[in-house]
C-alpha positions, -999 to +999 in steps of 0.1 A: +593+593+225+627+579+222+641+623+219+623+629+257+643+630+284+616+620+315+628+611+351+606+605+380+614+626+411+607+633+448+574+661+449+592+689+464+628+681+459+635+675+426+654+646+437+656+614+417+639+587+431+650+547+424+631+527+396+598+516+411+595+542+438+565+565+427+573+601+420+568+634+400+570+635+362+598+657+352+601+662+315+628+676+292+626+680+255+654+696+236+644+711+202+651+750+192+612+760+187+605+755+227+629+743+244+615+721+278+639+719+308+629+696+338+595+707+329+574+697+360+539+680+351+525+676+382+516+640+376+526+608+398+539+578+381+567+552+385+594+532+364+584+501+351+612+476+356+621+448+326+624+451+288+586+459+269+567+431+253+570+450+222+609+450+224+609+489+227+642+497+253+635+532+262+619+540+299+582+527+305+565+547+328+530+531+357+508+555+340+488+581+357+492+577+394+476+606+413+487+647+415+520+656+429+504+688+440+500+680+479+500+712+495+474+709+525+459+738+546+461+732+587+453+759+611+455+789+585+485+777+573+499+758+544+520+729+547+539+720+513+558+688+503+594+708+498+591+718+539+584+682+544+616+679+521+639+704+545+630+687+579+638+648+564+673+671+552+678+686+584+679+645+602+704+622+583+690+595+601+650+597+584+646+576+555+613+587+545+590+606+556+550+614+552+529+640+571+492+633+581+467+657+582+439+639+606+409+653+628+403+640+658+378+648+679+365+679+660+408+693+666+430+690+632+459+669+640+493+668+621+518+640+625+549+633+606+558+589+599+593+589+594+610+557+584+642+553+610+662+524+616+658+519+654+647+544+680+678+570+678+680+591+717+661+625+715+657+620+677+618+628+685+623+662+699+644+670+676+621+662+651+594+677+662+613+711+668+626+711+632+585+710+619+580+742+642+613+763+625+602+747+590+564+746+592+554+770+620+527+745+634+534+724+662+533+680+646+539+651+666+559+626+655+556+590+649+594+566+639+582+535+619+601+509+608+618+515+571+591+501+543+562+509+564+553+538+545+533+535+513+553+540+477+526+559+464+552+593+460+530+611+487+546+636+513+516+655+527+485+637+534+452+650+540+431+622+554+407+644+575+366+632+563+355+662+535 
């Protein structure tokens, strides 16, 4: 629809993401009936690059890619993309980041992969203080190399056996 306004953004942030990178669809539709302003839908999808086949030249959107709702429960307590958000805010130096929800050994285990460029001094501590203020659970912390993580717009992921 060439009068729909549609960006693809960081779950929890609201933050624009670059073409290709997956994200959240955010909507906005002006007309006077019902008016839609950055109308989250919850939906993952990213920017197709190039002109259409067809010759169309507005945005082409993946198509359906997942839910951007990634809220995850761990020890009584809910862990949500936009606290993910705050501690990658709170350290300049984290590219990206994605926090794992894992059981091991019968014990629930969080960890947060952040894409950093190097192996700052004390950036780990740091780190791992920030997700007790933000969170309130204690995570470990894991620095990757920058690309490691997959573009698949997740920030929390729950990858303990249902």
């Amino acid at each position: 629809d060439e009068h729909l306004f549609v960006e693809i953004v960081r779950p929890g942030t609201g933050d624009p993401v670059p073409d290709g990178e997956v994200g959240e669809v955010v909507a906005t539709l002006f007309r006077a009936e019902l008016p839609l302003i950055r109308f989250a839908t919850g939906d993952l999808s990213a920017v197709l690059a190039g002109p259409s086949p067809c010759g169309r030249t507005n945005l082409r959107l993946k198509g359906w890619m997942g839910r951007a709702d990634q809220t995850t429960k761990f020890k009584g307590m809910f862990v949500h993309p936009a606290q993910i958000a705050e501690i990658v805010k709170r350290h300049p130096e984290i590219k990206k980041a994605r926090m794992i929800v894992t059981k091991n050994a019968d014990i629930d285990v969080m960890t947060l992969k952040c894409e950093v460029e190097g192996q700052p001094d004390g950036l780990l501590p740091r780190i791992a203080e920030t997700i007790q203020n933000v969170c309130k659970l204690k995570g470990a912390v894991e620095l990757v190399q920058p690309g490691t993580l997959a573009n698949d717009g997740k920030v929390v992921e729950d990858a303990r056996p249902v």
